[in-house]
BAKOL-907258 format. One record per residue: x, y, z of N, C-alpha, C, O, CB in turn. Coordinates in steps of 0.02 Angstrom, whole numbers. Each point is the difference from the previous one (the first is absolute). Glycine has a CB too. Layout:
n.u	n.v	n.w	ca.u	ca.v	ca.w	c.u	c.v	c.w	o.u	o.v	o.w	cb.u	cb.v	cb.w
X	Y	Z	X	Y	Z	X	Y	Z	X	Y	Z	X	Y	Z;
...
% end
This chain:
n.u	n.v	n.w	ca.u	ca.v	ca.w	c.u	c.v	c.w	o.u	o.v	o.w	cb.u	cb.v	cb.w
1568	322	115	-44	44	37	-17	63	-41	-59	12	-15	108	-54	123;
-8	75	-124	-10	52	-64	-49	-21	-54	-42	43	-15	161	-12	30;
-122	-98	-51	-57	-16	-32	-61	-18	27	-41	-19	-41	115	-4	-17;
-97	26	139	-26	1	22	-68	89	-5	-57	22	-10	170	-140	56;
-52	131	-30	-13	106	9	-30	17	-67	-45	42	-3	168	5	76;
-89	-90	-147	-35	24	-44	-77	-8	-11	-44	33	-28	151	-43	-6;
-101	-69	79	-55	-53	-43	-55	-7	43	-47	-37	-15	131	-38	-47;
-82	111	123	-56	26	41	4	69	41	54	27	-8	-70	-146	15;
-18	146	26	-21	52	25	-44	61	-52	5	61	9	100	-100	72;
-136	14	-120	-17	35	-53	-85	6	30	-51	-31	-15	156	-17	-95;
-93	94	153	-79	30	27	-30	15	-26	-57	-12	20	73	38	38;
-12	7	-110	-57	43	-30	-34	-76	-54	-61	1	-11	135	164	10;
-38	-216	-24	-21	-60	-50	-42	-35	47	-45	-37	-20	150	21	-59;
-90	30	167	-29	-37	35	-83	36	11	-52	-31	8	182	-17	43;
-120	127	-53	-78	18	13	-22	-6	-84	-61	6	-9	68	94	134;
24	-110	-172	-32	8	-59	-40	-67	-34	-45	4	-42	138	90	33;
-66	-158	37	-24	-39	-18	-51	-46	34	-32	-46	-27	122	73	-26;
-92	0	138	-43	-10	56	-53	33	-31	-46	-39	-11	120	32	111;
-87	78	-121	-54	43	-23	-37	-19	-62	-60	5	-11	122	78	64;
-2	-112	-104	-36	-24	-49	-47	-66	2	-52	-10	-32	142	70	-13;
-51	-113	103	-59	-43	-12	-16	-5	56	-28	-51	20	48	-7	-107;
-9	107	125	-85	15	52	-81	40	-37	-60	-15	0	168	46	112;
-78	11	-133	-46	24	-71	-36	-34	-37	-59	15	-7	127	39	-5;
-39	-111	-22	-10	-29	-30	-51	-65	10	-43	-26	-35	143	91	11;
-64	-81	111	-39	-32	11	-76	41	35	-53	-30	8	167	-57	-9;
-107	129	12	-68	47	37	-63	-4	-54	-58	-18	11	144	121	57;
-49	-77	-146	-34	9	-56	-46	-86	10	-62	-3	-1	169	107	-85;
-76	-147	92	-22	-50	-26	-63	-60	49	-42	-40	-21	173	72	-48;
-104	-7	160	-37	-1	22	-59	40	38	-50	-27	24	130	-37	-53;
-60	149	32	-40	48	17	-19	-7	66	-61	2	-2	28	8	-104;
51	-17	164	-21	-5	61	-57	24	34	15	46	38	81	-53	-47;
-169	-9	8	-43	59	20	-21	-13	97	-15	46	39	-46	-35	-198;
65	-67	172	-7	-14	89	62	-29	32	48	-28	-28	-173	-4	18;
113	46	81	68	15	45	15	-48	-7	59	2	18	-67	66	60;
-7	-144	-102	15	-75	-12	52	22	-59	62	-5	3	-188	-74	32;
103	93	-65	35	18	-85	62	27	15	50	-34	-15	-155	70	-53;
112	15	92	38	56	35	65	-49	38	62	1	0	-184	98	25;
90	-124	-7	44	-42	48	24	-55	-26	51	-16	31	-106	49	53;
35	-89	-148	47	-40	-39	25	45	-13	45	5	41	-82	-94	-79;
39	142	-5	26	52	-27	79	37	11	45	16	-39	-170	-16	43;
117	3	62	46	38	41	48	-57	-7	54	9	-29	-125	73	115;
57	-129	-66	52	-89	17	27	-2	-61	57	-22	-3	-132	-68	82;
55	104	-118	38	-17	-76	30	41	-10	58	-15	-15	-120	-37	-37;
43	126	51	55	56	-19	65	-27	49	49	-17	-33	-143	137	7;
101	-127	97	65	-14	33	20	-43	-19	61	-3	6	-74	39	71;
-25	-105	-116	38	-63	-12	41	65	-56	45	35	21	-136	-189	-1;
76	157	-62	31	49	-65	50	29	35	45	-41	10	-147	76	-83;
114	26	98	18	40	40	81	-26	21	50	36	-2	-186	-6	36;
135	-110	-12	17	-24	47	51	-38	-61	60	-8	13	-167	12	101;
79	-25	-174	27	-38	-37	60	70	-47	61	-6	1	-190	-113	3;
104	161	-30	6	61	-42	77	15	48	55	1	-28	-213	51	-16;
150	-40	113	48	21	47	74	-50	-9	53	23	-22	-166	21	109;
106	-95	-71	56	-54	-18	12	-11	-72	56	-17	-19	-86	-41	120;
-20	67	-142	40	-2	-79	43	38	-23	41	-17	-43	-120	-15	15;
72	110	62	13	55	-19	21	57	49	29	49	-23	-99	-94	-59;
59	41	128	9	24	60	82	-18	57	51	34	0	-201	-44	-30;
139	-45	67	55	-43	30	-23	-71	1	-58	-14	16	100	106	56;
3	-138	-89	4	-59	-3	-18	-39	56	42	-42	14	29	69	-88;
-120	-25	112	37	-35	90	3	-79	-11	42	-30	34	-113	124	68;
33	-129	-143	-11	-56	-4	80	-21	-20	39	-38	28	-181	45	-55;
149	41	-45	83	-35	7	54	27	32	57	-11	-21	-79	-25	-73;
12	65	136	39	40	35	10	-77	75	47	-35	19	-108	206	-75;
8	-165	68	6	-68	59	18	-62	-17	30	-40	36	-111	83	14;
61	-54	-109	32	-70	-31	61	10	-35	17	-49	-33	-124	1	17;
146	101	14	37	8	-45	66	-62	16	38	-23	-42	-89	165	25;
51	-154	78	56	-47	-2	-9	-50	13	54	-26	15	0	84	1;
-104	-100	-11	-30	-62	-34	-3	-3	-85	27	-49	-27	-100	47	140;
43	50	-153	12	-20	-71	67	33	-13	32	-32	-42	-159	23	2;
146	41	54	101	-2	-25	25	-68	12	47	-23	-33	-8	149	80;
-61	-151	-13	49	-67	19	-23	-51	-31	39	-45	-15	-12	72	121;
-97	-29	-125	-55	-63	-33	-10	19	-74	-28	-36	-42	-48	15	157;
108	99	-127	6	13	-80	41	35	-12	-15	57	-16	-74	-66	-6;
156	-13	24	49	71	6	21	38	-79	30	54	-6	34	-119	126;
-84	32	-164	-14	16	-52	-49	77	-30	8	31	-53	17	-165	74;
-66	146	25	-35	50	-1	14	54	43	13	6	60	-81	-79	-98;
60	108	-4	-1	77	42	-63	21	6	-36	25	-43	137	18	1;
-117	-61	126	-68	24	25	-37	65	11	-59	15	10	93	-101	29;
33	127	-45	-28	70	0	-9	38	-66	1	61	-8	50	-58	116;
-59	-49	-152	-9	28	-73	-49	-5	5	-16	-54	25	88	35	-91;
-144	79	45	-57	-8	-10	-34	-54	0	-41	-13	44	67	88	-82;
-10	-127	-28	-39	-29	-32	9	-61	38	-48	-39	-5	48	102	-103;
49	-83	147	4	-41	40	-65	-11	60	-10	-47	39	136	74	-76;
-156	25	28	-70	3	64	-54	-39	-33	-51	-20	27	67	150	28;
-2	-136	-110	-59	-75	-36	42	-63	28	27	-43	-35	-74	95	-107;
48	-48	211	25	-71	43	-16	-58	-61	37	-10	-49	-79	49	198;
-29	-77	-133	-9	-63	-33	49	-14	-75	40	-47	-2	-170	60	61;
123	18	-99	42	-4	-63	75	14	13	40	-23	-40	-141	59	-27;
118	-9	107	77	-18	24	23	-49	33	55	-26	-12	-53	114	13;
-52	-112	57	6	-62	46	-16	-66	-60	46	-41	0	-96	112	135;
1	-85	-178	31	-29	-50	21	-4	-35	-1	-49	-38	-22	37	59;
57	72	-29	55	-31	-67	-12	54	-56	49	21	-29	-61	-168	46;
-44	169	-32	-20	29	-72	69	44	-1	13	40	44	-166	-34	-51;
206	-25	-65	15	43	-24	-15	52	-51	43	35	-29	0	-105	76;
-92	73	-55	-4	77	-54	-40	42	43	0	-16	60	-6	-32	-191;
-28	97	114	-36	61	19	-27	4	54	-52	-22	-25	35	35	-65;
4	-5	145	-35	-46	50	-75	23	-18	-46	-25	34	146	15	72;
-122	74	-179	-32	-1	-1	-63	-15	-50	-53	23	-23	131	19	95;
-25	-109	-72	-43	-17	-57	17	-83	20	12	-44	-42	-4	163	-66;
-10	-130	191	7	-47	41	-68	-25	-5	-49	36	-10	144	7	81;
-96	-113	-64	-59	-38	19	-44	24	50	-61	-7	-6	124	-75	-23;
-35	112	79	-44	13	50	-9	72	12	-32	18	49	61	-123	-3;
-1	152	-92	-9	56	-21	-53	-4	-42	-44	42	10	150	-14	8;
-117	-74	-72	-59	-11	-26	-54	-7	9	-44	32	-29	97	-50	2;
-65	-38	83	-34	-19	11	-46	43	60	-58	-17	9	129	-77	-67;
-35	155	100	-30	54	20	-41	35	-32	-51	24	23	126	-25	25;
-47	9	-129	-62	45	-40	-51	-34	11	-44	30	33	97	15	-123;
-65	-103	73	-48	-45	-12	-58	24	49	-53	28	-15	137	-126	-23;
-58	75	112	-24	12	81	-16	91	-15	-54	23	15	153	-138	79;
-62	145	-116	-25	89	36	-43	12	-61	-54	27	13	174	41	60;
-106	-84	-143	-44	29	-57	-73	-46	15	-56	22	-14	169	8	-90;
-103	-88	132	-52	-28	1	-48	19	80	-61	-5	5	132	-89	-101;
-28	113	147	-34	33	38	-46	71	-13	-60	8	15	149	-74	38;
-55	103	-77	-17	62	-3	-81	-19	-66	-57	23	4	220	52	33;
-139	-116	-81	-60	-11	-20	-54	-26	43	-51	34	2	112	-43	-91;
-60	-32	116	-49	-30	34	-39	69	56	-58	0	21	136	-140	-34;
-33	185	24	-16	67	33	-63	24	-24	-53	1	31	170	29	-19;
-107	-8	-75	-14	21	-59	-74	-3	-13	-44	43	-5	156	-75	-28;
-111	-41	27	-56	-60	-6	-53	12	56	-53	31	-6	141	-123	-40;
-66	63	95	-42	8	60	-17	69	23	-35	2	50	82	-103	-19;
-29	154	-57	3	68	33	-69	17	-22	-43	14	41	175	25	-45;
-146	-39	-68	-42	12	-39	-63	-51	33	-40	28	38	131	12	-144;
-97	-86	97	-63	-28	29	-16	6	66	-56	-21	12	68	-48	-87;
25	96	134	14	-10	58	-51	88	-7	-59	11	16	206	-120	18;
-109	145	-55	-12	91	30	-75	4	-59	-28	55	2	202	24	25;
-198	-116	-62	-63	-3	-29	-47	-20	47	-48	35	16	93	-56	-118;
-28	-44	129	-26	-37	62	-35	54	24	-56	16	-19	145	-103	49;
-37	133	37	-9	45	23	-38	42	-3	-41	14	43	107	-43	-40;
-56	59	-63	-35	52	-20	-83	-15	13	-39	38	28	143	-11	-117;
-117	-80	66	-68	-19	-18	-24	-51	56	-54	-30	-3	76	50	-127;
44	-27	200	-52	-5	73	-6	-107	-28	-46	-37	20	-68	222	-1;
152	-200	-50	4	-82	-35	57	-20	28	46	37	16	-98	-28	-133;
51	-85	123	40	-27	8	38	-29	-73	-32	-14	-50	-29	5	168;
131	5	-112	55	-7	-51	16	-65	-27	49	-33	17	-6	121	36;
-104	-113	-114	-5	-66	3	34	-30	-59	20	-58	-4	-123	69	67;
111	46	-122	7	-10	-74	92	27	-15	32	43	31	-195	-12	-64;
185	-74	-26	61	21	-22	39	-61	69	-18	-51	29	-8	218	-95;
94	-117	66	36	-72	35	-43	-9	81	13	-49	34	137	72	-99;
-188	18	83	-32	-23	85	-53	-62	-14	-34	-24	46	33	164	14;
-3	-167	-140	-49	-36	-6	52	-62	9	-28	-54	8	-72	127	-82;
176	-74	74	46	-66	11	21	9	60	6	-50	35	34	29	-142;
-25	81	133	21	-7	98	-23	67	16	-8	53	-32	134	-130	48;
-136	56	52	-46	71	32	44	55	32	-22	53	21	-77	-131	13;
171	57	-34	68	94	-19	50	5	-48	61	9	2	-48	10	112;
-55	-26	-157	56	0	-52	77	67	6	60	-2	-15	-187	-52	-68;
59	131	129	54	41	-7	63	2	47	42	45	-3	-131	10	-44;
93	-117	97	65	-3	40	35	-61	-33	59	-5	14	-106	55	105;
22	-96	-159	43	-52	-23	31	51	-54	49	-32	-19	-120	-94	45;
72	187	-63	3	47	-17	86	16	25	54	-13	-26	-202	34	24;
128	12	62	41	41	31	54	-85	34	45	28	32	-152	124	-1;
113	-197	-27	33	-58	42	35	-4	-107	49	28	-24	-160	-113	192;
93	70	-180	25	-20	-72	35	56	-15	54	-24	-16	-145	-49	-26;
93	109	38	55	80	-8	42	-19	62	60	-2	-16	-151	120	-34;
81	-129	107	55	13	35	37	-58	-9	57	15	-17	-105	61	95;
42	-121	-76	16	-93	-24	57	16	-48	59	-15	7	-195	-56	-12;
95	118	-65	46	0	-55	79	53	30	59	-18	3	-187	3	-111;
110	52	117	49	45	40	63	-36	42	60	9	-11	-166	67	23;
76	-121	39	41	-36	24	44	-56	-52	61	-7	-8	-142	35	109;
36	-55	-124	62	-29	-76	49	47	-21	60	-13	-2	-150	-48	-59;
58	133	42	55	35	-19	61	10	30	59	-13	-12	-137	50	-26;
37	-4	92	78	33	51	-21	-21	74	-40	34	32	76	97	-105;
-9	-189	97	-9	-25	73	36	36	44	59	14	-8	-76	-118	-24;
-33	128	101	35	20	28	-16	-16	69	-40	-42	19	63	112	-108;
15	-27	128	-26	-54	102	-51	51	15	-32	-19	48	166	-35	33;
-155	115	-103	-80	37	22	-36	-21	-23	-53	-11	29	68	97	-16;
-5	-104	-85	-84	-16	-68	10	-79	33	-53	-26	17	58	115	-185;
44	-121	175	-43	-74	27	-22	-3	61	-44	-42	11	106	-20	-72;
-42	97	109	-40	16	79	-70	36	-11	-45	-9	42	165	31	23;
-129	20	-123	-46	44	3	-58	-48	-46	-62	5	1	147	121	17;
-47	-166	-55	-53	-45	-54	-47	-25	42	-51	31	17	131	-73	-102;
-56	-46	112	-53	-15	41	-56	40	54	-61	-9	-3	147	-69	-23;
-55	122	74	-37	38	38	-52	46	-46	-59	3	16	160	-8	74;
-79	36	-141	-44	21	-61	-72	-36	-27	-56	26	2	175	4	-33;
-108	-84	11	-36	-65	-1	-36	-1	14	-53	3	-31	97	-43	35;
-26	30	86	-62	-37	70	-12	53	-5	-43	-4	-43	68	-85	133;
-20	153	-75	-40	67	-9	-49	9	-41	-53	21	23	137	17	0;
-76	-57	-115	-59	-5	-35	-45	-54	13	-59	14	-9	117	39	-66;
-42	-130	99	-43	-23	-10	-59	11	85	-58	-20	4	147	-59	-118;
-44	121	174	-34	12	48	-78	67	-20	-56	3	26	197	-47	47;
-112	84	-123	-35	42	-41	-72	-29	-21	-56	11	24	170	31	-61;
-90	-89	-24	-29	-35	-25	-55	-38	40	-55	-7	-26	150	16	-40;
-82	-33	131	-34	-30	34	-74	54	57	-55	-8	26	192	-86	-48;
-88	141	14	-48	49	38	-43	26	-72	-60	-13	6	153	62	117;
-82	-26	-169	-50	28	-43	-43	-57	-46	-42	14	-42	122	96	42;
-55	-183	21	-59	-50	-11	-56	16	65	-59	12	-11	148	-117	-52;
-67	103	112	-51	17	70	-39	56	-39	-51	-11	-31	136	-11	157;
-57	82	-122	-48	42	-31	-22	-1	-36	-28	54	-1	53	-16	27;
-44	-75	-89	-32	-20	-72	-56	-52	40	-61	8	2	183	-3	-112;
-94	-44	132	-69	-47	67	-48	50	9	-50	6	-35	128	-80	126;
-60	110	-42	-40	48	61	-53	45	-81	-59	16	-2	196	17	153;
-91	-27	-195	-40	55	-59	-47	-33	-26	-61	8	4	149	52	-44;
-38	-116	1	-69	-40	-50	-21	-77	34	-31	-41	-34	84	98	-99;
-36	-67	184	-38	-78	10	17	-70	-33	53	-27	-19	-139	103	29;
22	-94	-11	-4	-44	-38	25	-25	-70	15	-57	-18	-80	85	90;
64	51	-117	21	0	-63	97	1	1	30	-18	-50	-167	89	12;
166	-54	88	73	2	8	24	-57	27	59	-16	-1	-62	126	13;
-61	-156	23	31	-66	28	-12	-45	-58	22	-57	1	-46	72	131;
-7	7	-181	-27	-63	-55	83	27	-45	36	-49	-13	-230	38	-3;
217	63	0	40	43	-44	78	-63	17	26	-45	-33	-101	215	51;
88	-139	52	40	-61	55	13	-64	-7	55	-23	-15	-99	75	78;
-25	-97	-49	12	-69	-26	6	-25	-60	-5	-60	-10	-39	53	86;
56	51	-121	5	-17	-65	73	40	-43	22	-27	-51	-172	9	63;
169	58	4	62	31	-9	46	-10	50	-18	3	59	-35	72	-117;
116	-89	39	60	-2	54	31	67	24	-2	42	-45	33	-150	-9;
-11	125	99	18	46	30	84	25	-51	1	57	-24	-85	-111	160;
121	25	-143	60	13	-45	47	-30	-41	45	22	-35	-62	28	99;
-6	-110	-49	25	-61	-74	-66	-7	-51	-58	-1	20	142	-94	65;
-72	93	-125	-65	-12	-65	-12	-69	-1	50	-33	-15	-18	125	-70;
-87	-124	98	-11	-83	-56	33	2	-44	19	56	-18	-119	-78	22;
121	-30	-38	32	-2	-52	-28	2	-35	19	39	-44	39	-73	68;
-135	-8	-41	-59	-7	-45	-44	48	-8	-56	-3	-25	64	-93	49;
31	158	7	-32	87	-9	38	42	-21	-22	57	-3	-37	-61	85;
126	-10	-103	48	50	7	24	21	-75	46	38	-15	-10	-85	137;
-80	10	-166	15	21	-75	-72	13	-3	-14	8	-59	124	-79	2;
-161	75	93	-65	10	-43	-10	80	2	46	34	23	-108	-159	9;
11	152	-53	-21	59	-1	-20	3	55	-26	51	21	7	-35	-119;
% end
């Protein structure tokens, strides 16, 4: 329990690293309507929520703690690094962070935050100029910037699983794609015809495959 006290309650790592990639992520998607505002908000708490149990208090292993003492008694669960669940539940002995599924999170958040990035830029040009967002990745699916924000949180959960970020994941989700579904209505009602032709020919958030390497 004492290695517990060391290896969490560290509040201030918890507002410092919530801020950094809430920031970070703001920079990348810029929120300008209450739609925006509002994926927006859902993701800072997924963060918030995740940042708190890494670094903050454990509850996830705090409630399971005596199910994995008994199913891994080998580990000491209240050692930090033990909160990269997956790579302890199988097995990885070395670093957990330089675990398979520690890895494979970069992949999911560096590759989210890019795709942010990507779509932000053609998306707030769009805007600007009163157009619909047809070129760059909206020319392979028509939101790229929440498959964005679902791919960052995805990778996260590889990292450090926990019982809020997987309650908060899915409900997160159906939230963007309920989004998604209302600001297709409004792209209808704007441009017509030209947004229903845009529609039957682009997928909403999986790419063709026979589109997904072209320019």
């Amino acid at each position: 329990m004492e290695h517990a006290v060391g290896s969490y309650g560290l509040w201030s790592l918890v507002i410092l690293n919530s801020l950094i990639f809430i920031i970070f992520a703001f920079s990348f998607a810029m929120p300008q309507t209450k739609t925006d505002w509002r994926s927006f908000g859902a993701f800072s708490a997924f963060l918030l929520a995740l940042f708190t149990e890494m670094y903050g208090f454990p509850l996830t292993i705090y409630l399971f703690s005596g199910w994995l003492q008994t199913s891994y008694p080998d580990i000491n669960w209240f050692a930090h690094d033990s909160g990269h669940l997956l790579e302890m539940m199988f097995g990885w002995e070395g670093n957990p962070h330089f675990g398979p599924f520690h890895i494979l999170s970069f992949v999911f958040i560096g590759g989210g935050f890019w795709v942010l990035s990507a779509a932000w830029k053609v998306l707030y040009k769009a805007q600007r100029e009163g157009k619909m967002a047809v070129t760059g990745l909206y020319k392979k699916i028509r939101h790229p910037q929440y498959i964005g924000f679902i791919a960052i949180m995805f990778g996260f959960l590889l990292q450090w699983p926990t019982i809020l970020t997987l309650v908060l994941f899915p409900i997160l989700t159906y939230m963007y794609i309920r989004l998604a579904k209302k600001e297709e209505r409004d792209s209808q009602q704007r441009f017509g015809k030209a947004w229903d032709d845009y529609k039957a020919h682009v997928p909403g958030f999986i790419p063709k495959w026979s589109t997904l390497f072209n320019n």
